[in-house]
MIDOSE-1310 file (N, C-alpha, C; in nm, 2 decimals, decimal comma, always signed):
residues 153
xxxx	-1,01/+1,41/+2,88/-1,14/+1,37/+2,83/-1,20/+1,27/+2,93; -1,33/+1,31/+2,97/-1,37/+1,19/+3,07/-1,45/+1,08/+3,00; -1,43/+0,96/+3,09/-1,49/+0,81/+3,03/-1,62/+0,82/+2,93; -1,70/+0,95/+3,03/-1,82/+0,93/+2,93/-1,79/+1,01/+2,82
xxxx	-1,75/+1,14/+2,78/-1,69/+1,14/+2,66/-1,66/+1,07/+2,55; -1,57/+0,97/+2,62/-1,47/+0,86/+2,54/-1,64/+0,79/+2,47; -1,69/+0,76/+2,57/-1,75/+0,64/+2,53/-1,92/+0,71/+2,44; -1,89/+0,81/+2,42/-2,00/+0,89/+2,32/-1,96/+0,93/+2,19
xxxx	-1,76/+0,91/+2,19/-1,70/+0,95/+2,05/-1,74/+0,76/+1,98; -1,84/+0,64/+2,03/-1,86/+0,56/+2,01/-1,94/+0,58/+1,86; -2,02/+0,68/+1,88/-2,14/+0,70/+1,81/-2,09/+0,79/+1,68; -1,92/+0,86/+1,69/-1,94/+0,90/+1,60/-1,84/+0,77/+1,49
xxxx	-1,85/+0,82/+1,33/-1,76/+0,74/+1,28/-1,62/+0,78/+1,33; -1,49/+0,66/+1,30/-1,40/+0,67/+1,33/-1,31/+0,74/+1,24; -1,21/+0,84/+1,27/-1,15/+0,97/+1,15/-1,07/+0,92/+1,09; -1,04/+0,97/+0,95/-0,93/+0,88/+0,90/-0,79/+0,84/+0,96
xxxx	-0,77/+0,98/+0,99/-0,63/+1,00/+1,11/-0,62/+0,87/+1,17; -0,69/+0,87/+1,25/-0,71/+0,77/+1,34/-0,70/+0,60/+1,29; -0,78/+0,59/+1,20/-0,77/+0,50/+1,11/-0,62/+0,47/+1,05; -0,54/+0,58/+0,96/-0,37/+0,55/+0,96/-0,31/+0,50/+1,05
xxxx	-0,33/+0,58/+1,17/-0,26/+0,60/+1,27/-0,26/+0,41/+1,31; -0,35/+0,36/+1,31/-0,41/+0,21/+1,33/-0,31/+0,12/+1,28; -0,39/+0,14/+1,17/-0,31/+0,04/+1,02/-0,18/+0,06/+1,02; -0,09/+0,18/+1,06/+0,06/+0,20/+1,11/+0,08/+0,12/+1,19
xxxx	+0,02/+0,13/+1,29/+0,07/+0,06/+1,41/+0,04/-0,11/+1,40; -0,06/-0,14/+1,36/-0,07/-0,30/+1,33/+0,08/-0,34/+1,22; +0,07/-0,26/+1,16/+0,13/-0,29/+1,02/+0,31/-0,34/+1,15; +0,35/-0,29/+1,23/+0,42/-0,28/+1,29/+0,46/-0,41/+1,41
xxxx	+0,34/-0,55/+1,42/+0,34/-0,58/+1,49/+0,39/-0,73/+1,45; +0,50/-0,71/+1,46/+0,59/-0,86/+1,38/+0,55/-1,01/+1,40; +0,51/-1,02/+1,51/+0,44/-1,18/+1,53/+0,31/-1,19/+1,41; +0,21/-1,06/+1,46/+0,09/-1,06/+1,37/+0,12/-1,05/+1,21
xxxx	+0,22/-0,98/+1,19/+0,25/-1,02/+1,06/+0,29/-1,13/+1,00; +0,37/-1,17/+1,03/+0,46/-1,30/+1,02/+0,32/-1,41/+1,03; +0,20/-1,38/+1,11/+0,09/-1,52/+1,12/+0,02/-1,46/+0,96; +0,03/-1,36/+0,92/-0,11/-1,33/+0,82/-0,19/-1,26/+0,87
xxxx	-0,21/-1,20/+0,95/-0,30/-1,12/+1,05/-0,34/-0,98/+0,98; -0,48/-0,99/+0,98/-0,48/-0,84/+0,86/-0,60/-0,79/+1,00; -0,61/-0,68/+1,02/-0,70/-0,60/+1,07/-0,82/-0,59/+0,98; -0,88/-0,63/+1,02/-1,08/-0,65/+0,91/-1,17/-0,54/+0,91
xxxx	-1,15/-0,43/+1,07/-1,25/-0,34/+1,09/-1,22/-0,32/+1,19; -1,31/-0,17/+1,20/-1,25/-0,06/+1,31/-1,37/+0,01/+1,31; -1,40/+0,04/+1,44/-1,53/+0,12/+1,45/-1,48/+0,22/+1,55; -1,52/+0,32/+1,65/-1,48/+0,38/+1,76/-1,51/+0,28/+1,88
xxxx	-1,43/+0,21/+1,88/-1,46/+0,14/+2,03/-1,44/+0,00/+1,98; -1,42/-0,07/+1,90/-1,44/-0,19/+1,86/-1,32/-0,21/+1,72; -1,25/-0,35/+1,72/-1,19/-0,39/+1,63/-1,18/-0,50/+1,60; -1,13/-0,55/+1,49/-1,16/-0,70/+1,40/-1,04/-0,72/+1,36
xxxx	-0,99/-0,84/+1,43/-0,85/-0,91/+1,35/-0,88/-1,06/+1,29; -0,86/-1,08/+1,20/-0,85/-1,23/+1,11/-0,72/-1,30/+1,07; -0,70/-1,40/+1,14/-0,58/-1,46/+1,11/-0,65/-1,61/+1,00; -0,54/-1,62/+0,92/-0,59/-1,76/+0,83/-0,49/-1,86/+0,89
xxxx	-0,58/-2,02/+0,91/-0,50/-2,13/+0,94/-0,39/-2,16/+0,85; -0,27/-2,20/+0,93/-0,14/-2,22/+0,87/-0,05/-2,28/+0,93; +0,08/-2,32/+0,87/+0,14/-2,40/+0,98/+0,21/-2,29/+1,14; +0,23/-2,20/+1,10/+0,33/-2,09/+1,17/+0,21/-2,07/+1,31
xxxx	+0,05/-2,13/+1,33/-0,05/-2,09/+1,37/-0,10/-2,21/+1,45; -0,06/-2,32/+1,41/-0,13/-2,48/+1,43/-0,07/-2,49/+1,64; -0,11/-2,58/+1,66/-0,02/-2,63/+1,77/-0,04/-2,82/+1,67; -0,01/-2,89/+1,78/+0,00/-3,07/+1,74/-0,10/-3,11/+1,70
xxxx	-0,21/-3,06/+1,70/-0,35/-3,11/+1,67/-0,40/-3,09/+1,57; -0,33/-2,99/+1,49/-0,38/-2,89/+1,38/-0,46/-2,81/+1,40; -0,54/-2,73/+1,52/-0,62/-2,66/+1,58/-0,55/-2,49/+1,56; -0,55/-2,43/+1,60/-0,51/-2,31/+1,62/-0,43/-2,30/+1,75
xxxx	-0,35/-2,31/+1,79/-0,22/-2,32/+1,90/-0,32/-2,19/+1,99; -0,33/-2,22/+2,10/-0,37/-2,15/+2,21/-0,32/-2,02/+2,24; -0,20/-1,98/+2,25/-0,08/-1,89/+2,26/-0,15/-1,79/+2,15; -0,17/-1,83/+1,98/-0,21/-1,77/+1,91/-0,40/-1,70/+1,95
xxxx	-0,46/-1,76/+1,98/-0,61/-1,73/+2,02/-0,57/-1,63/+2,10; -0,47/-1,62/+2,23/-0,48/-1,60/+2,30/-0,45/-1,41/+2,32; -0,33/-1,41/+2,20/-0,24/-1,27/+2,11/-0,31/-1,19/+2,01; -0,40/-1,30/+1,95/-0,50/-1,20/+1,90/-0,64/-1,18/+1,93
xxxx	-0,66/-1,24/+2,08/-0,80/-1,14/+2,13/-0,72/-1,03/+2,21; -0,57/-1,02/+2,23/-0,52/-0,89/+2,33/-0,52/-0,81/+2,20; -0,47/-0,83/+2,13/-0,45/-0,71/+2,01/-0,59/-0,67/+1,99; -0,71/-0,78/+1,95/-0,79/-0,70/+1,91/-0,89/-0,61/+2,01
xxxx	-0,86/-0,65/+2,19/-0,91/-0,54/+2,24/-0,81/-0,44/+2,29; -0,70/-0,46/+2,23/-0,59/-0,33/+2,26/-0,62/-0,22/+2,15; -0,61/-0,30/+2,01/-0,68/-0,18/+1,89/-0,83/-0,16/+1,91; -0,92/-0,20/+1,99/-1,04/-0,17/+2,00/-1,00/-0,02/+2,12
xxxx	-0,95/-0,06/+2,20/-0,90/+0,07/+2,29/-0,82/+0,19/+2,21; -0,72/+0,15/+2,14/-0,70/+0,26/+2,05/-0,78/+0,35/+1,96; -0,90/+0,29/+1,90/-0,96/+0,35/+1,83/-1,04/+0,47/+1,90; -1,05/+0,48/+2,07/-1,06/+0,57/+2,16/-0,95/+0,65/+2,19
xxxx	-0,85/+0,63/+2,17/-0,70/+0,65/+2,25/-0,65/+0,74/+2,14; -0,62/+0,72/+2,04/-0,53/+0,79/+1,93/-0,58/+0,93/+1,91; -0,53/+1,01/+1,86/-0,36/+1,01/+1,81/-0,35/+1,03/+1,94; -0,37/+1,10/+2,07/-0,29/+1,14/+2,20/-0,21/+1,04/+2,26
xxxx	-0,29/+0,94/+2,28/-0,22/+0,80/+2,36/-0,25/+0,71/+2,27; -0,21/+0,56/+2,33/-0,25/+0,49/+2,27/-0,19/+0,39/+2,40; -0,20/+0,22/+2,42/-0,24/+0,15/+2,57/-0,15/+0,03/+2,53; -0,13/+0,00/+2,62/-0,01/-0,14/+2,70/-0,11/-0,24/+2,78
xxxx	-0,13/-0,40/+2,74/-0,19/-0,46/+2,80/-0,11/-0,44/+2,97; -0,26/-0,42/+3,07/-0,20/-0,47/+3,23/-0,22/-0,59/+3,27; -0,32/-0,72/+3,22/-0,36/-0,79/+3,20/-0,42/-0,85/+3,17; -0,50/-0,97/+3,11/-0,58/-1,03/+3,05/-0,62/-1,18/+3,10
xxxx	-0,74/-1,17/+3,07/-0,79/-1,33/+3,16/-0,87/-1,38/+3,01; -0,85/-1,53/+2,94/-0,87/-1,56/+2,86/-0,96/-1,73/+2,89; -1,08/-1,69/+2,83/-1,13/-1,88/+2,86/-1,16/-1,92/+2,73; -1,09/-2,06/+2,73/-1,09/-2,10/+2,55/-1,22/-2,20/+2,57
xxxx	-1,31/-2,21/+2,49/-1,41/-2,28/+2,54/-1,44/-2,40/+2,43; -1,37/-2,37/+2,33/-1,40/-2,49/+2,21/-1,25/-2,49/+2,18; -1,22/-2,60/+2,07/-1,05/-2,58/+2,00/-1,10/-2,48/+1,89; -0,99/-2,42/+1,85/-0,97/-2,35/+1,74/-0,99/-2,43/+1,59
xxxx	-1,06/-2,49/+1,56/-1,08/-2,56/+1,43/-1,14/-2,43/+1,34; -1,05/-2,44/+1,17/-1,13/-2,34/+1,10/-1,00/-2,32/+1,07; -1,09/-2,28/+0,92/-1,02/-2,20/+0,83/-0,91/-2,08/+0,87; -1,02/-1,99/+0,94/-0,96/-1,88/+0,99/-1,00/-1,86/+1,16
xxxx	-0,90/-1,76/+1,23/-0,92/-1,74/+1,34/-0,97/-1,60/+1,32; -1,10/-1,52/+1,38/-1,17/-1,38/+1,38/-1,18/-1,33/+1,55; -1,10/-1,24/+1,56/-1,12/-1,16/+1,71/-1,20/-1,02/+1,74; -1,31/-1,02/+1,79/-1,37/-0,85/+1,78/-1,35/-0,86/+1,89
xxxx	-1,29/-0,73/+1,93/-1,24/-0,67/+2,07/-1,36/-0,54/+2,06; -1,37/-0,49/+2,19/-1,50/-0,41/+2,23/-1,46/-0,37/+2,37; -1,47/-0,20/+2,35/-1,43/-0,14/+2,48/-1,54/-0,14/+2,60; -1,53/-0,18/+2,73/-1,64/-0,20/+2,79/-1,60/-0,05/+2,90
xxxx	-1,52/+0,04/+2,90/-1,54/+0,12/+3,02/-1,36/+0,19/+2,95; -1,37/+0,31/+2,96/-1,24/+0,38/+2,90/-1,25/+0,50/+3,00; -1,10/+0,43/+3,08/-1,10/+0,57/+3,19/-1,00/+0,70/+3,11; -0,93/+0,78/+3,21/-0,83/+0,86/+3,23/-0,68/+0,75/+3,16
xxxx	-0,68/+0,63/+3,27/-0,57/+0,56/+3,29/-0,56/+0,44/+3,29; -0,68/+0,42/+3,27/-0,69/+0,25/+3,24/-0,81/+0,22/+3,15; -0,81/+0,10/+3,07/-0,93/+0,09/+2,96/-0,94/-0,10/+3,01; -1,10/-0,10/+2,98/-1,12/-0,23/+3,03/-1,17/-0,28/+2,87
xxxx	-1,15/-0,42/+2,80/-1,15/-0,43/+2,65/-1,20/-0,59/+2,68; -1,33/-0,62/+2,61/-1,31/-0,77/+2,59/-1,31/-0,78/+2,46; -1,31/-0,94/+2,47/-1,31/-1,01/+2,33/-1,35/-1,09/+2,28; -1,43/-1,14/+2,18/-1,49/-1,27/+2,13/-1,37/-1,34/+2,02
xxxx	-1,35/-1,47/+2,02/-1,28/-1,51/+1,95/-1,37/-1,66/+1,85; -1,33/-1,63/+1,76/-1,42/-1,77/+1,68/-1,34/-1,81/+1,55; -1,35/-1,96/+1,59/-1,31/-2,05/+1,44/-1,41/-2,02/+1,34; -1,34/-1,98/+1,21/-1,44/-1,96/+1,11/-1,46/-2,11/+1,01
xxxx	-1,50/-2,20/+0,97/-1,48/-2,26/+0,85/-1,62/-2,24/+0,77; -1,56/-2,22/+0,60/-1,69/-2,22/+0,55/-1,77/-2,09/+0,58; -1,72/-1,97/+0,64/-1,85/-1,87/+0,68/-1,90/-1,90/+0,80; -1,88/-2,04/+0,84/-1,96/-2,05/+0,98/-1,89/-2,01/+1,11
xxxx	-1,90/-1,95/+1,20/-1,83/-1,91/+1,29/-1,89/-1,99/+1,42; -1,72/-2,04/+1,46/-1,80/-2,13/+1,62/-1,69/-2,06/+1,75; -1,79/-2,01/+1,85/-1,74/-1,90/+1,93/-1,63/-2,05/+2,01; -1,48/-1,98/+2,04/-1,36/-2,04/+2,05/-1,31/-2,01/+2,18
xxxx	-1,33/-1,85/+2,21/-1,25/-1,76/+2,33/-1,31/-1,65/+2,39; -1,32/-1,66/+2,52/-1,38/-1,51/+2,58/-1,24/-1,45/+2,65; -1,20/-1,32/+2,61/-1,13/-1,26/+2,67/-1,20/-1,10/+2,73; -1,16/-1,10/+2,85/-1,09/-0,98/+2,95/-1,01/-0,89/+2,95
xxxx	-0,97/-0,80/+2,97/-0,83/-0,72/+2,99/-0,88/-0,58/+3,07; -0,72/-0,58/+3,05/-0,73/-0,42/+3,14/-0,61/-0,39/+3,08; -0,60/-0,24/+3,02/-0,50/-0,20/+2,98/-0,42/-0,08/+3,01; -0,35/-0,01/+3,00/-0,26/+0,13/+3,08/-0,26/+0,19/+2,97
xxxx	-0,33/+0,31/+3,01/-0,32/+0,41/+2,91/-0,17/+0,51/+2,90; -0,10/+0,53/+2,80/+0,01/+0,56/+2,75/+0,00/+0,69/+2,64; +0,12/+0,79/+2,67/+0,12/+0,89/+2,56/+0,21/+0,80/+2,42; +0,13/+0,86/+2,31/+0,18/+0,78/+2,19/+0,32/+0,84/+2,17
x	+0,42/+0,78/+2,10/+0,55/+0,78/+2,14/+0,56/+0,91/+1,99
């Protein structure tokens, strides 16, 4: 399927299949579970992860530990890439470049990942990251990536 393809299945909704196929595979992802990490939304090209503040999540400051910001804007542009990818393949971070621009203060930590270019073999994914408290959201993290596209196992 070529990039522009990929990036026209944007427009349609996302199939349930695909949808399982997700929620399996998050469901599968033991750090993210162990934080509380639920998947919030899924569109074709785009995904939403929510983590709630806790100790397992904090660094010394009581902020949201950096490492953690950092795991769930790759997940949520790696499931943003899936939601293109599945059922045939599905992708392996190649790298990621992350700028934290505020601390992580808040209730909850919210990642929307968003596919910016979906090749053959490689998918480019960013990500907004933001402290929630109260409903209010204060942007936290810009992430980057590049991912390797992979036959699903």
């Amino acid at each position: 399927m070529s990039s522009e393809n990929r990036n026209e299945g944007a427009l349609r909704p996302l199939s349930h299949d695909v949808a399982l196929l997700l929620l399996d595979s998050f469901g599968k992802q033991g750090v993210l579970s162990s934080w509380g990490a639920r998947l919030t939304d899924m569109a074709p090209g785009s995904c939403e992860i929510s983590v709630p503040m806790g100790p397992a999540v904090t660094q010394q400051h009581g902020y949201f530990h950096g490492g953690v910001i950092g795991a769930v804007a790759d997940s949520a542009g790696g499931y943003a890439a899936n939601t293109l990818l599945m059922p045939a393949n599905e992708c392996l971070t190649a790298e990621y470049k992350i700028n934290i621009v505020a601390p992580g203060i808040g209730d909850t930590l919210v990642a929307r990942g968003k596919v910016v270019k979906a090749g053959k073999n490689l998918v480019v994914s960013c990500a907004e990251v933001f402290a929630v408290t109260q409903g209010e959201e204060k942007l936290c993290a810009i992430m980057q990536q590049t991912l390797f596209v992979i036959p699903k196992a």
